[in-house]
C-alpha positions as a printed Julia matrix, in Angstrom:
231×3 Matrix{Float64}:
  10.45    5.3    19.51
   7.83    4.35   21.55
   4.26    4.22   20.22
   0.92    3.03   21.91
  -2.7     2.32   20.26
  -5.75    2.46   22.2
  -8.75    0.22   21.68
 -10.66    3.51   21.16
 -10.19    5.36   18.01
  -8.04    7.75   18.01
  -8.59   11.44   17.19
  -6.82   14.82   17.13
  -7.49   15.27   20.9
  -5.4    12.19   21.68
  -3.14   12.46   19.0
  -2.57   15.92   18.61
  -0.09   17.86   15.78
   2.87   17.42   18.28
   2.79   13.86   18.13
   3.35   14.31   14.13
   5.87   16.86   14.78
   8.46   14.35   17.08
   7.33   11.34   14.56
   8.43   13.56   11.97
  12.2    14.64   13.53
  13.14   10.83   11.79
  13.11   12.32    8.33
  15.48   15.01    6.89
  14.33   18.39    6.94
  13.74   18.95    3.05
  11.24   15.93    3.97
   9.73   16.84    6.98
   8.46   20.19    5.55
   5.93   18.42    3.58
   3.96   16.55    6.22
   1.49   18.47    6.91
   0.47   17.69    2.72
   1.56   14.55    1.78
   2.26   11.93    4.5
  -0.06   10.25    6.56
  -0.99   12.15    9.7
   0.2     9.91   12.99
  -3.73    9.6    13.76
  -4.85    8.26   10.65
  -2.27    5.52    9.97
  -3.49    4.19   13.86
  -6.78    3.51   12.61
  -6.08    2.66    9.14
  -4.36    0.3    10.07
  -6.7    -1.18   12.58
  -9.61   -1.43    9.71
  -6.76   -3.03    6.91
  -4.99   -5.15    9.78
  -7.78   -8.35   10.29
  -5.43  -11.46   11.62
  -1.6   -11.62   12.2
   0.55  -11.31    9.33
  -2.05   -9.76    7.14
   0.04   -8.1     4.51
  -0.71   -4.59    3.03
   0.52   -2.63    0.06
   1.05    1.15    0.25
   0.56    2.56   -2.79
   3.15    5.73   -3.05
   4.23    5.62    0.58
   6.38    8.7     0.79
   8.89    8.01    2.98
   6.93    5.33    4.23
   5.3     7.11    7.74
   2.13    5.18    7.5
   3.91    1.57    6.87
   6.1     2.42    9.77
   3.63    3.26   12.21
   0.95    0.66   11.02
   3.77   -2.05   11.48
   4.41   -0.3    15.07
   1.04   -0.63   15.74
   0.08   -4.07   14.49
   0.91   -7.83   13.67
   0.55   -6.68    9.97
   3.39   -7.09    7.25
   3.37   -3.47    5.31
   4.8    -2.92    1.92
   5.34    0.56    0.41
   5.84    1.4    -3.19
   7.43    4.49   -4.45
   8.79    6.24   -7.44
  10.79    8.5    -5.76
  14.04    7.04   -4.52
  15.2     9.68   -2.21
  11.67    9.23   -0.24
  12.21    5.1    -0.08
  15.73    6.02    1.03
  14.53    7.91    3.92
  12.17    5.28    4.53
  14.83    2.81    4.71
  16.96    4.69    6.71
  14.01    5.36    8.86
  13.15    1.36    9.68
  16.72    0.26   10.18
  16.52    3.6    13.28
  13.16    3.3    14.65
  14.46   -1.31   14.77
  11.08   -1.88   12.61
  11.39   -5.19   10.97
   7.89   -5.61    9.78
   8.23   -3.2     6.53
   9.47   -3.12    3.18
  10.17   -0.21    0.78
  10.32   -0.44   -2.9
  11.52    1.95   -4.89
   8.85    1.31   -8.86
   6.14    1.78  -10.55
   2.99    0.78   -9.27
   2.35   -0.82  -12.73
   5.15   -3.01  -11.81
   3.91   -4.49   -8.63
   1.86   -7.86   -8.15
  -1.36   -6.72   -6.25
  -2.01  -10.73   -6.28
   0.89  -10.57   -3.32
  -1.11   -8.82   -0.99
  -4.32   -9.01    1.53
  -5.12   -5.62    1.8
  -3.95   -1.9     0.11
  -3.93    1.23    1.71
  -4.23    5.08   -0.73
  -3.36    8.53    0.16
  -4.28   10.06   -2.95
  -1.25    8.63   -4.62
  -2.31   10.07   -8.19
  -3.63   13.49   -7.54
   0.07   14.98   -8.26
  -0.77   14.41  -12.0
  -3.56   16.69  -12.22
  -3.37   19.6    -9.73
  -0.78   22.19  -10.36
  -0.02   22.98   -7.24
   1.27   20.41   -4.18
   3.61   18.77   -5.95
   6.38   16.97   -3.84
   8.71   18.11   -6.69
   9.19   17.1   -10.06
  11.69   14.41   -9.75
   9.39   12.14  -11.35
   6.52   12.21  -14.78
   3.0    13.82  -14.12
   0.67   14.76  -16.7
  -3.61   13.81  -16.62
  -2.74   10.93  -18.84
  -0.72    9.55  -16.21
  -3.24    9.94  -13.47
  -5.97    8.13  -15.66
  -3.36    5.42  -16.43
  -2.39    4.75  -12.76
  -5.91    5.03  -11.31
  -7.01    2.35  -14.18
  -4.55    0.13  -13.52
  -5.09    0.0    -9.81
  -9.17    0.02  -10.09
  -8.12   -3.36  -12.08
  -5.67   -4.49   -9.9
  -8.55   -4.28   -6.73
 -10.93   -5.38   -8.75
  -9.2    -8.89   -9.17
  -8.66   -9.26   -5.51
 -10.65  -11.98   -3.47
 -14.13  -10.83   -1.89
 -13.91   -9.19    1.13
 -10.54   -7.78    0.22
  -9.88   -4.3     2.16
  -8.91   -1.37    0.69
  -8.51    2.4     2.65
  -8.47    5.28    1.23
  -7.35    8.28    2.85
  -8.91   11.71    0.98
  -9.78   12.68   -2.34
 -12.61   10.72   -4.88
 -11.24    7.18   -4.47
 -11.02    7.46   -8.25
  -8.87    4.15   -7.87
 -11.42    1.79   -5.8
 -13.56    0.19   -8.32
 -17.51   -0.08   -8.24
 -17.33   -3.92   -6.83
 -16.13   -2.36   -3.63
 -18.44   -0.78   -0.76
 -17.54    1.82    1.73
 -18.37    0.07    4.77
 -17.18    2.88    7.69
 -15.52    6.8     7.06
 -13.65    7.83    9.78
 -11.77   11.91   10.35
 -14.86   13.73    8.97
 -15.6    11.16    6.6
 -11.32   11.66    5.0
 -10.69    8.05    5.6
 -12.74    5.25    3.99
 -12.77    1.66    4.22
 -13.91   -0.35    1.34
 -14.68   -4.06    1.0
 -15.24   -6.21   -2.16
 -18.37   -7.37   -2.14
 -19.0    -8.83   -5.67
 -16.84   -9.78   -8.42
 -15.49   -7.02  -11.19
 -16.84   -6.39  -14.32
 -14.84   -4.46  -16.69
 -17.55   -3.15  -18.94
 -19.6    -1.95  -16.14
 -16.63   -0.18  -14.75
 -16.31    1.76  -17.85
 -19.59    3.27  -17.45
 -19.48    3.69  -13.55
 -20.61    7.42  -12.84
 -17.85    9.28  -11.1
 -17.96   10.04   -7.53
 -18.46   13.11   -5.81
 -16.49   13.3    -2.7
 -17.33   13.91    0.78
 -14.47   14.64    3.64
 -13.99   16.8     6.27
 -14.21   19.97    3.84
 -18.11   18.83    2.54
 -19.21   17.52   -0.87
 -17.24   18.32   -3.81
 -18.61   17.84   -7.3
 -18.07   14.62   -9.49
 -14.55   15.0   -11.95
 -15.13   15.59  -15.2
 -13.88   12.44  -17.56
């Protein structure tokens, strides 16, 4: 499949919902249906992966990649190594089967938990809301897997630590939602889609108390400001 960047950023005028729509025809039906929700829109992976993408061979972790659209199309798109982790194995299946037809080399797909990945293996990490599942009760992909609030807190924890542990100037984007998961060391240097996509930097080292006390964020995306979560 053939696919071009521009040195301008894209936007919905050059990349419009038909561009998703053909990308899409690679998955299975039962899988495609859920696009327009869950997986990374064709747009938004081009310039996500520009920001995360700084020097050849940069390698970035996807944290729940679906069936891995953005890690295919960000490795289309770039000299970057991308890595996606996912719980559900039907989704890494189709993003197996995806690579080995679209002759992407640059991408792997691992079917675990992110508690069982080493963040220390990576340059850069790249969230699509990979938690909120756990706490909204509706969009759910399906329930092939556990979700429950304790969960969410859990996984956003462990990830906030993860970052947090990374090397200054490590770069993190996050694609809608609170960015419960980027911890307080980080700063949002550029939003991007109506302020939906964020990239953060590490600027100073973590500190673990201090995170525990970090007010929440409110959120601000294409839809306007949303309130702070309650704890």
């Amino acid at each position: 499949m053939g696919l071009t960047n521009s040195e301008d950023e894209p936007d919905e005028k050059s990349f419009t919902s038909v561009e998703d729509e053909k990308f899409d025809l690679i998955y299975p039906a039962k899988i495609r249906k859920l696009s327009s929700i869950f997986w990374t829109p064709v747009a938004v992976a081009a310039k996500a992966a520009e920001l995360l993408v700084t020097a050849p061979d940069t390698g970035v972790l996807d944290i729940g990649c679906g069936p891995g659209k953005f890690c295919l199309l960000a490795a289309s798109l770039t000299d970057g190594r991308f890595t996606g982790v996912e719980q559900r194995s039907d989704l890494i299946a189709a993003a197996k089967q995806a690579a080995i037809e679209l002759e992407i080399a640059e991408v792997e797909f691992i079917h675990g938990n992110v508690l069982e990945i080493d963040f220390a293996a990576y340059d850069a990490f790249y969230l699509f809301n990979p938690f909120e599942e756990n706490i909204f009760q509706g969009n759910k992909i399906d329930r092939a897997v556990p979700l429950s609030p304790g969960l969410f807190k859990k996984y956003t924890s462990h990830v906030s630590a993860q970052l947090g542990a990374r090397a200054i100037d490590t770069r993190v984007v996050s694609y809608m939602g609170y960015a419960d998961d980027i911890p307080s060391c980080y700063t949002c240097e550029s939003t991007h889609f109506g302020d939906d996509l964020k990239l953060w930097i590490k600027e100073r080292e973590y500190d673990a108390e201090l995170e525990s006390l970090k007010v929440l964020r409110s959120y601000h995306g294409s839809r306007g400001w949303s309130p702070p979560r309650k704890r």
